[in-house]
MOPAC internal coordinates of N, CA, C and O (Angstrom, degrees):
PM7 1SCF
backbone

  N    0.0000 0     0.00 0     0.00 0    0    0    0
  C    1.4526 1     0.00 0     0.00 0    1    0    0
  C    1.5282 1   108.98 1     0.00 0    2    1    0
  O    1.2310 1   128.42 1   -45.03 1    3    2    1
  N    1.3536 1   101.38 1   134.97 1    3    2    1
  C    1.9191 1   108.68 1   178.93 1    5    3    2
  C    1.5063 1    97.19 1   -86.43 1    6    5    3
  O    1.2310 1   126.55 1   -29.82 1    7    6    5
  N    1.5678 1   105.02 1   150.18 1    7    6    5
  C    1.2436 1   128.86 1   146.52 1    9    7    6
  C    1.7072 1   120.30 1   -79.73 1   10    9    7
  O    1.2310 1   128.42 1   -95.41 1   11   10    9
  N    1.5286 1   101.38 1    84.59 1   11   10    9
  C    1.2791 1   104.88 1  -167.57 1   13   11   10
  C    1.6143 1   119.52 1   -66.00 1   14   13   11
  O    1.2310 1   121.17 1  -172.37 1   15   14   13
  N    1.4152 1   115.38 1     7.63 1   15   14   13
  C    1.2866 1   122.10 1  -159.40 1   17   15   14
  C    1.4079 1    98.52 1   -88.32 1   18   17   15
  O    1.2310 1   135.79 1   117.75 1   19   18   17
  N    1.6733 1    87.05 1   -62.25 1   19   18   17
  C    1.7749 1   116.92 1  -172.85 1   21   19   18
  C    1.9619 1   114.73 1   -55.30 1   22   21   19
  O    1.2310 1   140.16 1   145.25 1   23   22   21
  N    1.4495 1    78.49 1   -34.75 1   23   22   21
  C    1.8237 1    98.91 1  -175.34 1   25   23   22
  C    2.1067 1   104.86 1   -66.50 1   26   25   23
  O    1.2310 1   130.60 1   121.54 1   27   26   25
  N    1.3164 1    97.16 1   -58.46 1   27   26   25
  C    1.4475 1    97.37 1  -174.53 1   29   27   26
  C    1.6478 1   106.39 1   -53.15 1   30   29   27
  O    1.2310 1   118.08 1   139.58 1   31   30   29
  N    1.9007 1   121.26 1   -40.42 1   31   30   29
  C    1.7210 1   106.60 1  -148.40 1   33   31   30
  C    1.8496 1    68.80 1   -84.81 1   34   33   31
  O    1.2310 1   108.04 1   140.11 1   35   34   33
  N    0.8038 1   139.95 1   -39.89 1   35   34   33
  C    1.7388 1    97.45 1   170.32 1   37   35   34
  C    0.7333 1   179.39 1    37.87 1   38   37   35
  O    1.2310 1   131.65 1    67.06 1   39   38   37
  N    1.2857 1    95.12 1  -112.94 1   39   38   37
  C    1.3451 1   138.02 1  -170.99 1   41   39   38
  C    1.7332 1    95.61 1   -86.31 1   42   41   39
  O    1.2310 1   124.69 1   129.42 1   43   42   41
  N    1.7994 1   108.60 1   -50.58 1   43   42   41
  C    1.5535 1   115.16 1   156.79 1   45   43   42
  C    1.3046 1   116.28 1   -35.98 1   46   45   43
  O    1.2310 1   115.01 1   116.11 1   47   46   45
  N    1.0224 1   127.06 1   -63.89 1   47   46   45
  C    1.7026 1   143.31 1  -146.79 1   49   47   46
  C    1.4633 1    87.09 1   -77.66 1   50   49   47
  O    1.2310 1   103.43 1   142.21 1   51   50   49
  N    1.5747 1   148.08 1   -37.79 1   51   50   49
  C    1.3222 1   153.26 1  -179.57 1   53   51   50
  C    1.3596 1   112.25 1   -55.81 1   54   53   51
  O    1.2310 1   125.38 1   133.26 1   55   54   53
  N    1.7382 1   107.27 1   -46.74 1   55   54   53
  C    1.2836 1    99.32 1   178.64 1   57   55   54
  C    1.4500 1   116.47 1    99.47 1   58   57   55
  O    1.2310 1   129.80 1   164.60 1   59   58   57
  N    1.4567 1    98.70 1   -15.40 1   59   58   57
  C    1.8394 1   113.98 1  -175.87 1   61   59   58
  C    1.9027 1   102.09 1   -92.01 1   62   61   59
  O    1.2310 1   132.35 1   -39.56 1   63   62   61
  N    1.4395 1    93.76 1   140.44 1   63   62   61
  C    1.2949 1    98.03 1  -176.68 1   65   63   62
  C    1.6431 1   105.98 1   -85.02 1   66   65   63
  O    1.2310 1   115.62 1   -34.08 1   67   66   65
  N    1.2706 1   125.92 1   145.92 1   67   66   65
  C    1.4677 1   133.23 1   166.98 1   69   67   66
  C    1.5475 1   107.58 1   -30.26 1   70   69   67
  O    1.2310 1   113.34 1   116.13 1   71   70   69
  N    1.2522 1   130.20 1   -63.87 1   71   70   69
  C    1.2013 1   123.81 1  -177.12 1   73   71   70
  C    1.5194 1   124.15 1   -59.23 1   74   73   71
  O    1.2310 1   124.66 1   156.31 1   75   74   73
  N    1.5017 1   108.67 1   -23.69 1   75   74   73
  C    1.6094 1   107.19 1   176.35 1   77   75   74
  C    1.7647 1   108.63 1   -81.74 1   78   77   75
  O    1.2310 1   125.03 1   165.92 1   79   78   77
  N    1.3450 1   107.94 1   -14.08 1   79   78   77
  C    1.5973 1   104.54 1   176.42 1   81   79   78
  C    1.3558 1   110.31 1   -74.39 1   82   81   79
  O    1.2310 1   131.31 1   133.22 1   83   82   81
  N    1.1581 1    95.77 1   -46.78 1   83   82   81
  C    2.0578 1   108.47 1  -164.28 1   85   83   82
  C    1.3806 1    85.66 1   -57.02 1   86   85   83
  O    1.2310 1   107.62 1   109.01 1   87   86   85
  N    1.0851 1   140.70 1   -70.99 1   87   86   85
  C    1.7755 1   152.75 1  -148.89 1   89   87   86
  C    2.1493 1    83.31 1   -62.38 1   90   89   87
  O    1.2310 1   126.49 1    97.55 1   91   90   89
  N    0.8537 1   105.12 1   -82.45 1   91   90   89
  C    1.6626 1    98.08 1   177.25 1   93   91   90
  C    1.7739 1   113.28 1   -49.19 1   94   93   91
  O    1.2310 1   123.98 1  -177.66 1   95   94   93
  N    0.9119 1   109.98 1     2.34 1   95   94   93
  C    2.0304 1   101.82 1   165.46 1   97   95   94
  C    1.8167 1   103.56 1  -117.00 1   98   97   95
  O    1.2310 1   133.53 1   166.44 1   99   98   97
  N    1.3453 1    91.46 1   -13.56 1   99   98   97
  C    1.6508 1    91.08 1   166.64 1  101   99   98
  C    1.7349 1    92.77 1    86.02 1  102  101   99
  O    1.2310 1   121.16 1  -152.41 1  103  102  101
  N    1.4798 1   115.39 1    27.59 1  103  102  101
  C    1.9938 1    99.24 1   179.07 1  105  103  102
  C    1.4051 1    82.94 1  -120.29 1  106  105  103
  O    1.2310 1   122.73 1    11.77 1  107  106  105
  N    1.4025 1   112.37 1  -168.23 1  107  106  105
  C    1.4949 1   143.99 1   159.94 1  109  107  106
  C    1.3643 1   124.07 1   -72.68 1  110  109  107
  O    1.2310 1   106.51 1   -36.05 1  111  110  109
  N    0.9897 1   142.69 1   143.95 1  111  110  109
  C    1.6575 1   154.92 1  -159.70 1  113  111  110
  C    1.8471 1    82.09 1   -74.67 1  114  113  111
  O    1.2310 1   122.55 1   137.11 1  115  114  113
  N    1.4748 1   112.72 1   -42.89 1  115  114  113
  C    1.6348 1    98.08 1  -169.75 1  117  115  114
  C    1.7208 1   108.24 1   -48.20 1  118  117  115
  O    1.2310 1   133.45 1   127.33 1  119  118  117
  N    1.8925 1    91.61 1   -52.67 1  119  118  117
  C    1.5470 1   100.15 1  -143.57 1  121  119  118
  C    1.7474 1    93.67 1   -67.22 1  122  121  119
  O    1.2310 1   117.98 1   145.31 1  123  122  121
  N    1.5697 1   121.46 1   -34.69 1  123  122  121
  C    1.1819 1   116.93 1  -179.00 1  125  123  122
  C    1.5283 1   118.98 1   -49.72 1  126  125  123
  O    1.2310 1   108.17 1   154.27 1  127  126  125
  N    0.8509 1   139.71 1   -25.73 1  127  126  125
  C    2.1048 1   160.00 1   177.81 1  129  127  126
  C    1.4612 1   104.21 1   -81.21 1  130  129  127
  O    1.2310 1   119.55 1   137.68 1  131  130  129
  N    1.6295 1   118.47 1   -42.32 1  131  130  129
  C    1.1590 1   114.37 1  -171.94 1  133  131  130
  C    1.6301 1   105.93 1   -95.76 1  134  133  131
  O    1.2310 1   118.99 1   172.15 1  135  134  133
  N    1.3178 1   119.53 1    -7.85 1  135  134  133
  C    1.3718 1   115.46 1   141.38 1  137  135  134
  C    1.3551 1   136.52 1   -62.03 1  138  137  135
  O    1.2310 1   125.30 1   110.36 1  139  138  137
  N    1.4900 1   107.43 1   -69.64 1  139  138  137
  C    1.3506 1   103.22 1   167.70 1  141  139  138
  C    1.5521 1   123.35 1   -73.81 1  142  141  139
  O    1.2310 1   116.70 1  -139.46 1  143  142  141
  N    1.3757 1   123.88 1    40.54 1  143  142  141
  C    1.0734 1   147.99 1   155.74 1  145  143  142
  C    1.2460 1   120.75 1  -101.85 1  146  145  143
  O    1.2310 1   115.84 1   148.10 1  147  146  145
  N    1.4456 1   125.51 1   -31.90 1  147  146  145
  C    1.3525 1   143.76 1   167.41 1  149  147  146
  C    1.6000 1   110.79 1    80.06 1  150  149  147
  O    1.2310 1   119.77 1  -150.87 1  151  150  149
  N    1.8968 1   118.04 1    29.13 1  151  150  149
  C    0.7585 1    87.90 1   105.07 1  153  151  150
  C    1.9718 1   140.36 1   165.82 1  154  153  151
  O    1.2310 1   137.67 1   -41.59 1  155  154  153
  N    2.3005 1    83.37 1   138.41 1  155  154  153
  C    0.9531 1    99.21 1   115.53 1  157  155  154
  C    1.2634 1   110.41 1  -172.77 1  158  157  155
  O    1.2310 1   108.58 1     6.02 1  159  158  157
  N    1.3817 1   138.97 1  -173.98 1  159  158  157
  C    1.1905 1   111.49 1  -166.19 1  161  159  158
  C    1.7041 1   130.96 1   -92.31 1  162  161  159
  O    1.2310 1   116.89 1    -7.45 1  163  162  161
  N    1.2781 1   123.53 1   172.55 1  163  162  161
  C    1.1298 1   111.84 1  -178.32 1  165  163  162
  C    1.5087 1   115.01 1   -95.93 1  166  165  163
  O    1.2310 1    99.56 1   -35.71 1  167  166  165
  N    1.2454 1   154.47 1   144.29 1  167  166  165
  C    1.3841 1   173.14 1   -68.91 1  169  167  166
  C    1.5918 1   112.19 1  -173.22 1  170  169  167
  O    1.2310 1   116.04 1   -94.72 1  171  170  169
  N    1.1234 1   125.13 1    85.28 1  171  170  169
  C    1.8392 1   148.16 1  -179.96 1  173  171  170
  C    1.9812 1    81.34 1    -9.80 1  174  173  171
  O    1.2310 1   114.18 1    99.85 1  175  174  173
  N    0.7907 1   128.62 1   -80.15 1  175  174  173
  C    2.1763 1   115.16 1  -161.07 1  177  175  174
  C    1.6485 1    93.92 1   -66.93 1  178  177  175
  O    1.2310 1   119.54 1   159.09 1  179  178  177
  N    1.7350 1   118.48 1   -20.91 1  179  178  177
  C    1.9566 1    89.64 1   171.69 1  181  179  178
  C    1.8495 1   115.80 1   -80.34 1  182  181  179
  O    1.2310 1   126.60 1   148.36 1  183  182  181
  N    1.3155 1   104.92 1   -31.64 1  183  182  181
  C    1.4312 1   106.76 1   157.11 1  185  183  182
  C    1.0701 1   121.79 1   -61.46 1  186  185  183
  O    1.2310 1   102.02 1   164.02 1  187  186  185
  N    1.6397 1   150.47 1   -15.98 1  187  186  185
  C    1.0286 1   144.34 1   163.03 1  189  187  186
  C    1.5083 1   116.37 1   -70.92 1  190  189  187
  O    1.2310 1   123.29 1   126.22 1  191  190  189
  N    1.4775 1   111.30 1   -53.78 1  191  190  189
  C    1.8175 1   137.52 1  -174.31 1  193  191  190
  C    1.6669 1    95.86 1   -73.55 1  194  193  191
  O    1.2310 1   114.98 1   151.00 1  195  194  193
  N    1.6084 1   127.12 1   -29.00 1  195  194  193
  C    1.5408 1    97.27 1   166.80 1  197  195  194
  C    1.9374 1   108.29 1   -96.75 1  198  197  195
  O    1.2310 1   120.63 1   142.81 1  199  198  197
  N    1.3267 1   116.39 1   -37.19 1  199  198  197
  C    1.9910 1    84.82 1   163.26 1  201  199  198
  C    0.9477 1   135.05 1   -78.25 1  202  201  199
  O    1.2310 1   118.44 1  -153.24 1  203  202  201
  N    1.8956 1   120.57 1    26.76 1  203  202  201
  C    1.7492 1   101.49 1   150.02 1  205  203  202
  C    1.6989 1    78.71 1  -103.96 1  206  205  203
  O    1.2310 1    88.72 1   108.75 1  207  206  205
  N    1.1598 1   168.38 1   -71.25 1  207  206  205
  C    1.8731 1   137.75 1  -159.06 1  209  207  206
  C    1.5384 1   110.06 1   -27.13 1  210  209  207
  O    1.2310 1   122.92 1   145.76 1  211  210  209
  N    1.5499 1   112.00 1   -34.24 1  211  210  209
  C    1.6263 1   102.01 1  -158.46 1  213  211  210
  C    1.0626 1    94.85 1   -98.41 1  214  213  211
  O    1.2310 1   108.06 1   169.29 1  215  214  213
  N    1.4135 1   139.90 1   -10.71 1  215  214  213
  C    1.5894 1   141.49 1  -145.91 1  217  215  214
  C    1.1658 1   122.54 1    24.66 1  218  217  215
  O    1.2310 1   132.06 1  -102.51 1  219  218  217
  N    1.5773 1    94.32 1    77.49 1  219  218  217
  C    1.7883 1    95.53 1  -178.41 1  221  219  218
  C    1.6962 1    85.44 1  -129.45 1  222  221  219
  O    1.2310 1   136.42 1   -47.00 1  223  222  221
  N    1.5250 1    85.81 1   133.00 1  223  222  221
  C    1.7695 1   103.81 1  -139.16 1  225  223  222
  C    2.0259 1    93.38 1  -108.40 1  226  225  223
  O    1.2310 1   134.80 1   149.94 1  227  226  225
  N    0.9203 1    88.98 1   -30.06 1  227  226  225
  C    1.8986 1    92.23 1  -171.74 1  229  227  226
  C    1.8190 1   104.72 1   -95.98 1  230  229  227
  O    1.2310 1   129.87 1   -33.07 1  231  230  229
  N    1.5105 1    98.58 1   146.93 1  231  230  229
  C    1.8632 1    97.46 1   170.57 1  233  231  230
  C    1.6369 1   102.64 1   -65.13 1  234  233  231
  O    1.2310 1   124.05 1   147.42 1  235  234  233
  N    1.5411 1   109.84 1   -32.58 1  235  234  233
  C    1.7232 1    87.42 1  -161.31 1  237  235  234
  C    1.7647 1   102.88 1   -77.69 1  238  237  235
  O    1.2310 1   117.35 1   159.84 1  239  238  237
  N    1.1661 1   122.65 1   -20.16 1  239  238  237
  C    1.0491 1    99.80 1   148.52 1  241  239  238
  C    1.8369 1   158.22 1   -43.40 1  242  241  239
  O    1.2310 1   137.16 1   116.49 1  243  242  241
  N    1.4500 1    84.37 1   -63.51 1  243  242  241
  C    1.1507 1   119.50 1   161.02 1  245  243  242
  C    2.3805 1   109.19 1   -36.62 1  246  245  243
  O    1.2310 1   135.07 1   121.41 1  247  246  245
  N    1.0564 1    88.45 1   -58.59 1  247  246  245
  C    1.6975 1   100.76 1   174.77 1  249  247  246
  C    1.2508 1   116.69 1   -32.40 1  250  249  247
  O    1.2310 1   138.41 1    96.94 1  251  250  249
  N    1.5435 1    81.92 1   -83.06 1  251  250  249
  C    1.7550 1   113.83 1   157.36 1  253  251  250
  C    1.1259 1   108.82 1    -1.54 1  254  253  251
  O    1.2310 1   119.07 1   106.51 1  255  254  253
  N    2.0902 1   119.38 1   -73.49 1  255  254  253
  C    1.4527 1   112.65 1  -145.14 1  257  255  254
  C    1.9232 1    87.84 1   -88.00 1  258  257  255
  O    1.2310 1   120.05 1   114.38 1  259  258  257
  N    1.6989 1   117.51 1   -65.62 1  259  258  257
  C    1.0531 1   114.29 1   169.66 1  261  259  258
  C    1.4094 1   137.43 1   -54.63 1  262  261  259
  O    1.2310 1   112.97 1   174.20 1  263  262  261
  N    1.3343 1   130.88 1    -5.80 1  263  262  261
  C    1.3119 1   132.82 1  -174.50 1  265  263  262
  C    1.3343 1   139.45 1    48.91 1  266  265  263
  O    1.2310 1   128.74 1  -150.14 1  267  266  265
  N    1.5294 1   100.77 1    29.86 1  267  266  265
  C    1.2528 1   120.42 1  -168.79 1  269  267  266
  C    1.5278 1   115.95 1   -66.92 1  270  269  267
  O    1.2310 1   120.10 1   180.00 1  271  270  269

């Protein structure tokens, strides 16, 4: 389950628009929203391939947003 809170100021704070992430995880602008919507979930290499876009550099971070 995402921390959709932590996930969106982000994803804000990045500066990257929703559509340039989805296209770099290789999904659709839908499925990307209906992830970080929770739901459904996102996939251990798309959680990897979106915290190096966001540069979120630490696991306890990382936890934090995904709740792994």
């Amino acid at each position: 389950m995402t921390n959709t809170k932590l996930l969106r100021e982000k994803i804000e704070a990045s500066g990257l628009k929703l559509q340039y992430i989805a296209d770099q995880l290789g999904i659709s602008g839908k499925a990307l929203t209906m992830k970080i919507e929770n739901r459904t979930e996102f996939k251990p290499s798309e959680i990897v391939k979106l915290s190096e876009l966001l540069r979120i550099k630490t696991a306890e971070e990382r936890t934090q947003i995904f709740l792994i």
